[in-house]
RODO-2510 file (C-alpha; in nm, 4 decimals, decimal comma):
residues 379
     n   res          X          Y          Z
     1     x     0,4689     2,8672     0,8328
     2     x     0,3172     3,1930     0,7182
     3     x    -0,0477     3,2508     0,7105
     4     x    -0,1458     3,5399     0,4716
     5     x    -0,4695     3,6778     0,4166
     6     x    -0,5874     3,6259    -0,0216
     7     x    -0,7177     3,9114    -0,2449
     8     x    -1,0677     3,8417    -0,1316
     9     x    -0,9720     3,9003     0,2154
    10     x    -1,1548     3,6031     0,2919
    11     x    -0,9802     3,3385     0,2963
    12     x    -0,6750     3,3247     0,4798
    13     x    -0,3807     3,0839     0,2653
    14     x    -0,0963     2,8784     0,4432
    15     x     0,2067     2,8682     0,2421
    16     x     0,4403     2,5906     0,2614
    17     x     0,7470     2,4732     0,0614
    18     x     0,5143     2,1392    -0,0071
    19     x     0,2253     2,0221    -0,0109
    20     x     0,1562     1,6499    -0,0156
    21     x    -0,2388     1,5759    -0,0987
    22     x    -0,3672     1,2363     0,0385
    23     x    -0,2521     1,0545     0,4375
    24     x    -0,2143     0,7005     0,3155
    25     x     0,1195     0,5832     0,3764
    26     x     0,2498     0,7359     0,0312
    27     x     0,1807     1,0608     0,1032
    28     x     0,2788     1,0687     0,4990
    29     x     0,5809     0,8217     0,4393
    30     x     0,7039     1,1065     0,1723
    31     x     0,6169     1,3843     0,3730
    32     x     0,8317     1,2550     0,6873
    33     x     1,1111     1,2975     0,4667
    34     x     1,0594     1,5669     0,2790
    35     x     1,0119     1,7523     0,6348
    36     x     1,3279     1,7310     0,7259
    37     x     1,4788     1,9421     0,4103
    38     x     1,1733     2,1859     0,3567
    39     x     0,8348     2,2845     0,5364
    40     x     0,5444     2,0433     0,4464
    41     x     0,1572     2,0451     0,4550
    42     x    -0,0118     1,7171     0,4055
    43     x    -0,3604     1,7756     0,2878
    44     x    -0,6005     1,4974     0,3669
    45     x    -0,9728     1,4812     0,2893
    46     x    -1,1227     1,2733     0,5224
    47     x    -1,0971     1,3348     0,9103
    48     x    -0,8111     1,0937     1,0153
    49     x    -0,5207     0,9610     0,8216
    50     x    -0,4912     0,6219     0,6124
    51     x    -0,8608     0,6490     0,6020
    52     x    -0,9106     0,4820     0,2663
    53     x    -0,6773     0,1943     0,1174
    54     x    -0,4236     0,2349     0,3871
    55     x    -0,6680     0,2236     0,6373
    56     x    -0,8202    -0,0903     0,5238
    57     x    -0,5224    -0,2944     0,4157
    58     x    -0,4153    -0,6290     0,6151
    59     x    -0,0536    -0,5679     0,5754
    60     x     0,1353    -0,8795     0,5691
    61     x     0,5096    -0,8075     0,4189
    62     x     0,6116    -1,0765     0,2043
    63     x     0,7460    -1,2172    -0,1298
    64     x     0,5077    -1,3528    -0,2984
    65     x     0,2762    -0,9996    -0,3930
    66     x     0,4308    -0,8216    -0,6847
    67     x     0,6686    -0,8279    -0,9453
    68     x     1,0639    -0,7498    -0,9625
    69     x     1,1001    -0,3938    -0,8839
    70     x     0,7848    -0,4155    -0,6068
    71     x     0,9696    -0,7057    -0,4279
    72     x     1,3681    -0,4978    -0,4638
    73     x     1,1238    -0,2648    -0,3140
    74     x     1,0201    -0,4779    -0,0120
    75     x     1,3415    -0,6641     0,0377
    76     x     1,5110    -0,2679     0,0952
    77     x     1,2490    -0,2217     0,3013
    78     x     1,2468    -0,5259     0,5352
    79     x     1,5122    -0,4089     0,8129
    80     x     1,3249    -0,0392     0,9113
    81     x     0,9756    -0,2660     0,8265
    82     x     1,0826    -0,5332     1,1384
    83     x     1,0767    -0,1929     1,3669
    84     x     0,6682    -0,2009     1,3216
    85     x     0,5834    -0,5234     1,2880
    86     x     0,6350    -0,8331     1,4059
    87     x     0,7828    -1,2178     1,3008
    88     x     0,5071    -1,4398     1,1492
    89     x     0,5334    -1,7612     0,9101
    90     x     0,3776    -1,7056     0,5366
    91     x     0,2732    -2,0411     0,4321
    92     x     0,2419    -2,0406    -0,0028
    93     x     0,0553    -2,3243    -0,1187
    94     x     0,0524    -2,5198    -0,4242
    95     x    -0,2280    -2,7610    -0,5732
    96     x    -0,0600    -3,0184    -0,8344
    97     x    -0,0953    -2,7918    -1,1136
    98     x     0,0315    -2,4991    -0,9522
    99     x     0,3837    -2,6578    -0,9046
   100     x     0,5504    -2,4785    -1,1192
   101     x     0,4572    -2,1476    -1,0123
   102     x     0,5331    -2,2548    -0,6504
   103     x     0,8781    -2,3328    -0,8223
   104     x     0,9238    -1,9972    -0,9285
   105     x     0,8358    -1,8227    -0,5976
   106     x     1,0738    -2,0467    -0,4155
   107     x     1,3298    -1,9029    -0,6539
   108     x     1,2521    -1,5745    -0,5738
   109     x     1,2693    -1,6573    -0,1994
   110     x     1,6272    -1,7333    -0,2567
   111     x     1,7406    -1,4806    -0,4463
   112     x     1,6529    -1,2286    -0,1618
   113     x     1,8708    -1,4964     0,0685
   114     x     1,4770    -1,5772     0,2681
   115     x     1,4687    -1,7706     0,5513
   116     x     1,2667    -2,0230     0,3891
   117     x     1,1576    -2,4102     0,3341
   118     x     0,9769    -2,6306     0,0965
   119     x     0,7679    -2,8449     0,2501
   120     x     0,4923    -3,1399     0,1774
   121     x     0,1649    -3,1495     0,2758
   122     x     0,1911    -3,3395     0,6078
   123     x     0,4541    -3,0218     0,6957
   124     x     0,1868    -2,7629     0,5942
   125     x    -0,0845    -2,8980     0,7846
   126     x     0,1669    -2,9328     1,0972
   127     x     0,1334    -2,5746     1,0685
   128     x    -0,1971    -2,4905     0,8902
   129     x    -0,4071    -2,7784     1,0027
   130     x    -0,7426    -2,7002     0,8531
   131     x    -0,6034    -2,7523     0,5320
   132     x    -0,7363    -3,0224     0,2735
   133     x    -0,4946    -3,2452     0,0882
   134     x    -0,6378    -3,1509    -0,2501
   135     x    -0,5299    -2,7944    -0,1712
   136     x    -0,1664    -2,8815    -0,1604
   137     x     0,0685    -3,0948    -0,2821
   138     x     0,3253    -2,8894    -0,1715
   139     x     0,4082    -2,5579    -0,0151
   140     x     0,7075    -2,2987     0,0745
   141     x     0,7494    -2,1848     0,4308
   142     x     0,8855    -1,8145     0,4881
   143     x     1,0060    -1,7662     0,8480
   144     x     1,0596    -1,4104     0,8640
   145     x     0,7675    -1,2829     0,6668
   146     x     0,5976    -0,9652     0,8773
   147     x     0,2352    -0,9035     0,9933
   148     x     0,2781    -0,5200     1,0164
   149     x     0,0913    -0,2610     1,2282
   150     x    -0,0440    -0,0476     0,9940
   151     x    -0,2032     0,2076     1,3095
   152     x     0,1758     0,2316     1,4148
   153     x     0,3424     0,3095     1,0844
   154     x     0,0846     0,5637     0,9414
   155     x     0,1198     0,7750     1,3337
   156     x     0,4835     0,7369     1,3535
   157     x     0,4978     0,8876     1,0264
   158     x     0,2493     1,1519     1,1250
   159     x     0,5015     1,2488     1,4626
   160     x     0,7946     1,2672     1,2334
   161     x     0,6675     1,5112     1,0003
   162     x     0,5103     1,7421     1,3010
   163     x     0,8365     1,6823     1,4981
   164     x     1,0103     1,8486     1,1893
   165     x     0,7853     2,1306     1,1664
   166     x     0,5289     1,9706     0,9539
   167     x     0,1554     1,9536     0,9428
   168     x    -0,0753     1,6986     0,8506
   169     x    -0,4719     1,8797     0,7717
   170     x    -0,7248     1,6663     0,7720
   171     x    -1,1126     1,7673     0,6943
   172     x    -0,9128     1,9535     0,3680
   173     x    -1,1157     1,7618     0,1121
   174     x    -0,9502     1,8861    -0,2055
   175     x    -1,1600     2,1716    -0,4627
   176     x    -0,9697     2,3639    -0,6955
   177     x    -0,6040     2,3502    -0,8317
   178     x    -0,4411     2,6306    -1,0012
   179     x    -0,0912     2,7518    -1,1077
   180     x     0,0461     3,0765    -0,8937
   181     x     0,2963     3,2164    -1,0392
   182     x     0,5976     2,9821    -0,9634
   183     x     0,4035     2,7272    -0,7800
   184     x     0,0272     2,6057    -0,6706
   185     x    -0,2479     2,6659    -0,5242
   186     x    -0,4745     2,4217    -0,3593
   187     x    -0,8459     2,5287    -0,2562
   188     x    -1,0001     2,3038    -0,0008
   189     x    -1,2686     2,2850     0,2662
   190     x    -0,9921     2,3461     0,5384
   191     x    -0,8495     2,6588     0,3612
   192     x    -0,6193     2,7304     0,1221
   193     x    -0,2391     2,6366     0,0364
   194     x     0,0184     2,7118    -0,1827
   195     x     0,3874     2,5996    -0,2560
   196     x     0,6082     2,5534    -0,5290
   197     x     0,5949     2,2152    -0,4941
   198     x     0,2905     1,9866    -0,5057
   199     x     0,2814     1,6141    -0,4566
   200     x    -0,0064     1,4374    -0,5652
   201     x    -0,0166     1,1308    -0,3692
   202     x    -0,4021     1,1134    -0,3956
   203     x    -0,4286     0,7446    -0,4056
   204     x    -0,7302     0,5975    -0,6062
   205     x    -0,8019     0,9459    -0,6862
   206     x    -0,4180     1,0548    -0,8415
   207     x    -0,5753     1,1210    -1,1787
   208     x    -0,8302     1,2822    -1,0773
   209     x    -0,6171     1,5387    -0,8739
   210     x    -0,4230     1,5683    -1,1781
   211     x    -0,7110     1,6296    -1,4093
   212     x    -0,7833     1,9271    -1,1419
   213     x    -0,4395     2,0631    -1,2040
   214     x    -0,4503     2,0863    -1,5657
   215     x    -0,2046     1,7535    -1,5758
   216     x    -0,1800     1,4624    -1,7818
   217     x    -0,3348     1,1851    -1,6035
   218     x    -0,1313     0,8659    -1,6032
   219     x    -0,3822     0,6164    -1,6376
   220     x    -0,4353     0,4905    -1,2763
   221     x    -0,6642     0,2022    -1,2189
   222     x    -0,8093     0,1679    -0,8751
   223     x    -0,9191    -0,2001    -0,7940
   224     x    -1,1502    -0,3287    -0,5010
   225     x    -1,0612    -0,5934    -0,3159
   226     x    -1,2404    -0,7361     0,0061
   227     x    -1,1590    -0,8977     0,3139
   228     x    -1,3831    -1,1616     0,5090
   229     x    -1,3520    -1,1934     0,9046
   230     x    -1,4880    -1,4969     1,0828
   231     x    -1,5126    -1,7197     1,4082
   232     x    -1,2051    -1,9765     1,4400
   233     x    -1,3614    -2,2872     1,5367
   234     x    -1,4816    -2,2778     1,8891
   235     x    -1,1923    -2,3695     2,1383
   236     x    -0,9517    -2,3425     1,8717
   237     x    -0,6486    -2,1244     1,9494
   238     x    -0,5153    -2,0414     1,5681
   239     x    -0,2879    -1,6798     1,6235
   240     x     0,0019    -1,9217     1,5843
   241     x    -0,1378    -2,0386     1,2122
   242     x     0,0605    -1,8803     0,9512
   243     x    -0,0521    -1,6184     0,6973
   244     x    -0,1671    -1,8813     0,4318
   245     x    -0,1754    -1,7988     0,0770
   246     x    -0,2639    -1,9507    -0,3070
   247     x     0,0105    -1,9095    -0,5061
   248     x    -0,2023    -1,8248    -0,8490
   249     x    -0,5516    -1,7535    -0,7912
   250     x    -0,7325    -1,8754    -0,4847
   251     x    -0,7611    -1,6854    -0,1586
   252     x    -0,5692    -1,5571     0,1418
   253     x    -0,6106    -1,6223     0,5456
   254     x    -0,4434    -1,5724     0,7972
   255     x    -0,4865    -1,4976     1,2087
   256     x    -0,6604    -1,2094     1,3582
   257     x    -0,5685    -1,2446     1,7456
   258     x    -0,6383    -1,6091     1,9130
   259     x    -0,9867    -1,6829     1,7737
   260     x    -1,1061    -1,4530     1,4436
   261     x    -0,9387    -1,5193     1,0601
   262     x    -0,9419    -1,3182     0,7789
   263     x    -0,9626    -1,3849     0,4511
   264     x    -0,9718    -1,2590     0,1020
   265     x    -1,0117    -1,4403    -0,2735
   266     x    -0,7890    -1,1642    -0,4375
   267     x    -1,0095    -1,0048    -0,6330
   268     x    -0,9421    -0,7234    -0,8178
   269     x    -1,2429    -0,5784    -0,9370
   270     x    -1,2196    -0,2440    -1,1497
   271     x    -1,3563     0,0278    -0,9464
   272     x    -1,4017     0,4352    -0,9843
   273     x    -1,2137     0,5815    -0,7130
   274     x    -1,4609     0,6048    -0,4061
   275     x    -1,5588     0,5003    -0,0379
   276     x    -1,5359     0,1313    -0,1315
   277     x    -1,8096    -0,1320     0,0170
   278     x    -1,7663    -0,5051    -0,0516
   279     x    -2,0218    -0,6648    -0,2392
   280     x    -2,2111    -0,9594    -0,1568
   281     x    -2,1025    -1,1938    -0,4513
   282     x    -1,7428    -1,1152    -0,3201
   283     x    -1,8042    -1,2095    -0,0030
   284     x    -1,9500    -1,5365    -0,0739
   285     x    -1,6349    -1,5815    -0,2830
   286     x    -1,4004    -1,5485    -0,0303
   287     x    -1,6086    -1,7453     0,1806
   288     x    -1,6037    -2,0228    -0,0819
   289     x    -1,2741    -2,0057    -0,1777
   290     x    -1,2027    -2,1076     0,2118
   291     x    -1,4133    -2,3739     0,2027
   292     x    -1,3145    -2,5597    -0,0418
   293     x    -0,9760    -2,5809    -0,0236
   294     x    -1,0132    -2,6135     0,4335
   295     x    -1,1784    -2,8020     0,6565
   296     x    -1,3152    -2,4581     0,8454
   297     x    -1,6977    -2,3842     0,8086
   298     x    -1,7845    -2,0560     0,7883
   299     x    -2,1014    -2,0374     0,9536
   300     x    -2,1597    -1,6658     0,9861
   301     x    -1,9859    -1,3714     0,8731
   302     x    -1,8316    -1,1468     1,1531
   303     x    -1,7258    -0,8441     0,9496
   304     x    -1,6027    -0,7284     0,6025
   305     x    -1,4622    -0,4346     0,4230
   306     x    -1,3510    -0,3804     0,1426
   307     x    -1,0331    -0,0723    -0,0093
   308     x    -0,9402     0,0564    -0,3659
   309     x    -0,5671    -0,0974    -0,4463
   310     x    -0,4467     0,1789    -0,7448
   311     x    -0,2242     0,0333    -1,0301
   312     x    -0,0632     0,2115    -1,3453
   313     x    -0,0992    -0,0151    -1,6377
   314     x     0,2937    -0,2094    -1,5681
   315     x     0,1922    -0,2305    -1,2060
   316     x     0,4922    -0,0260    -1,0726
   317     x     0,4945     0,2655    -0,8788
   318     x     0,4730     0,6176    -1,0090
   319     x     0,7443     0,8517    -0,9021
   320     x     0,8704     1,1594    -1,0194
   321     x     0,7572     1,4805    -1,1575
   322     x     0,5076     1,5678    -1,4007
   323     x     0,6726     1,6695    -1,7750
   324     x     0,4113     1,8952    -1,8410
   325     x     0,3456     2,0721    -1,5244
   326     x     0,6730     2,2303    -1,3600
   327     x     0,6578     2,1599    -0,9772
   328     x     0,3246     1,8445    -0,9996
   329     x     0,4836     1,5713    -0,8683
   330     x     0,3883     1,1909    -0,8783
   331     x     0,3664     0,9528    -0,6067
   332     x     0,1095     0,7071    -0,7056
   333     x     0,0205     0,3491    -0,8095
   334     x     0,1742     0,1557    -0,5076
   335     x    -0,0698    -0,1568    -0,5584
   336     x    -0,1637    -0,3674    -0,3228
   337     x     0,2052    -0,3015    -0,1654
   338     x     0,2197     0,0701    -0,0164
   339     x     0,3263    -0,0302     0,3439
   340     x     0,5745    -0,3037     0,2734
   341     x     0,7814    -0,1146     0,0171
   342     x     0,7342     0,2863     0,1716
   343     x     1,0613     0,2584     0,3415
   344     x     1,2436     0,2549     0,0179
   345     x     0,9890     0,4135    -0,2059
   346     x     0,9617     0,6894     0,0144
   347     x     1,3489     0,7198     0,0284
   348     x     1,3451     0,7365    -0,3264
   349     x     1,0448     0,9723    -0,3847
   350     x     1,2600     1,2255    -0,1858
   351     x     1,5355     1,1690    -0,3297
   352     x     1,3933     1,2499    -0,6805
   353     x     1,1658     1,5089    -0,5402
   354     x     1,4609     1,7076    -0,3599
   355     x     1,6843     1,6622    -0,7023
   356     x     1,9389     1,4586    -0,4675
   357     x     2,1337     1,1259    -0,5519
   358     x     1,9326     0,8055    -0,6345
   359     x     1,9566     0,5600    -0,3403
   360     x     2,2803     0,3675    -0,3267
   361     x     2,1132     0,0166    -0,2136
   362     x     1,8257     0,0676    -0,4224
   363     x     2,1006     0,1189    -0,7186
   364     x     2,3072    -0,1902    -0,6127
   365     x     1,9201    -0,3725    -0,6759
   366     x     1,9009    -0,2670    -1,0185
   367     x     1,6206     0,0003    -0,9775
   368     x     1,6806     0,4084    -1,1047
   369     x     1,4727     0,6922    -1,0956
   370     x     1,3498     0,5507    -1,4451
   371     x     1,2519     0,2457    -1,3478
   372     x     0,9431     0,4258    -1,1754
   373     x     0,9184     0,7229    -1,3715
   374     x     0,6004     0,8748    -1,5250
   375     x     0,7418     0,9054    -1,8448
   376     x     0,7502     0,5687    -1,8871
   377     x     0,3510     0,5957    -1,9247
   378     x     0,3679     0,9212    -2,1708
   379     x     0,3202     1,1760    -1,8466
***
């Protein structure tokens, strides 16, 4: 790519075909394929990629996180997904009142032909023994669910897009954005870009990278959510527990290595887009959450963390470009579910941002380049 020296003759600009601002796994997934058809510059703020929500999300690939179009999403996703992760048992639990929700997930199991099994109690705690009887009267057993490695997928992502002439930038904390003649301009700490085509997959911050463009922002809510890690009890060997979750509101665990769990209540706290922290009251939450519905005391606190999850107001994805800004590009809004649907999101993104065919399979599921559209929000 071309480096050319600006009218100040200050600043020297790299231009590229497209520039992708944010390295989570929307914006480097995208990028990977977009490099093969153009040259690409990802623009990321911080000093590594996946530094933010990416970097901070547990990763588990399942059904039972989303709604329709997020879990066609996932089930397109699941073959290239079993590449960089690895087989690992969901356990979804029911109390007696939550029956008929757990009815509805095991239908959803089956329509995306699962490998999967309703089971009683005495089942569940066969394989999640710490459980208590009050916290389920029954449960569904998925068999190929998929702890993923998020490291793996965010750098194999990063080596396709330099081995196809790519770039990823970090330190290039986004400052200005301005039209230039046919295409943008992008001021940041790390220099300045330009292309005709600029994909704002900016996370948490997506409106506010818009707003900096002169674009209608699309509403994006980040929400916090925080994760708990503690001591398995002593001498107790649990990497073979399944990932256990609620199916309404409750709480998450599931095995980190042969003696630590992690855990999370859910929450979804509103949040401004920033360096997220977890709070105390959610950590004693999460903690309680455990407790009550387990026989595991959670006597100290090992670590916890907590990421911004971004949502448009139906909670699907946001892909395509901008009406009112020729060449701004969405690709925001991925939830709680960036890594376990960018396989097919990311084939789609490109597909819409290269103007070629809409995905055959992802057709065949019912989904269309409207079905994730901003214009569906007014943008």
């Amino acid at each position: 790519m071309a480096k050319v020296r600006a009218q100040s003759g200050m600043v020297r600009m790299e231009r590229a075909d497209v520039l992708v601002v944010g390295g989570g796994i929307a914006g480097l997934s995208l990028a990977a394929r977009l490099a093969e058809h153009a040259q690409v510059v990802v623009l990321e703020g911080e000093s590594a990629p996946g530094y933010h929500a990416s970097g901070r999300s547990v990763a588990f690939a399942h059904y039972g996180l989303g709604n329709g179009p997020v879990r066609d999403l996932t089930a397109l996703s699941m073959g290239e997904l079993a590449a960089r992760g690895s087989v690992h048992p969901a356990l979804h639990i029911a109390s007696a009142d939550q029956i008929a929700a757990l009815d509805a997930l095991e239908a959803v199991h089956r329509h995306y032909g699962c490998d999967c099994t309703r089971v009683g109690l005495e089942e569940a705690r066969a394989l999640m023994p710490a459980l208590k009887p009050e916290a389920c009267a029954a449960a569904l057993v998925d068999h190929a669910s998929l702890k993923l490695d998020t490291h793996a997928m965010l750098q194999a992502h990063v080596a396709s897009l330099k081995a196809a002439g790519g770039r990823l930038v970090t330190g290039a904390r986004v400052g200005a954005i301005a039209r230039e003649g046919n295409g943008w301009r992008v001021e940041t700490s790390a220099g300045a870009f330009a292309a005709p085509l600029l994909v704002n997959a900016g996370g948490a911050w997506a409106d506010a990278i818009a707003r900096m463009a002169g674009v209608q922002p699309i509403g994006i809510q980040p929400r916090r959510r925080t994760v708990i890690s503690f001591a398995a009890p002593e001498g107790e060997d649990v990497s073979r527990w399944p990932f256990t979750k609620t199916v309404g509101e409750g709480f998450y665990l599931l095995p980190e290595g042969r003696g630590q769990l992690l855990a999370s209540s859910m929450d979804q706290t509103p949040s401004e887009p920033c360096d997220a922290a977890p709070e105390e009251l959610d950590i004693a939450i999460a903690a309680d959450r455990v407790e009550q519905a387990t026989s595991l005391p959670i006597r100290r606190i090992s670590h916890s963390w907590a990421g911004l999850r971004s949502f448009a107001s139906d909670e699907l994805p946001v892909i395509g470009a901008a009406a009112d800004a020729p060449g701004f590009f969405w690709c925001a809004g991925q939830g709680g579910a960036g890594f376990q649907t960018a396989p097919a999101l990311s084939r789609i993104a490109a597909a819409a941002a290269l103007g070629l065919p809409f995905p055959e399979d992802a057709a065949a599921a019912g989904l269309s380049f409207t079905t994730f559209s901003p214009a569906r929000l007014g943008a």
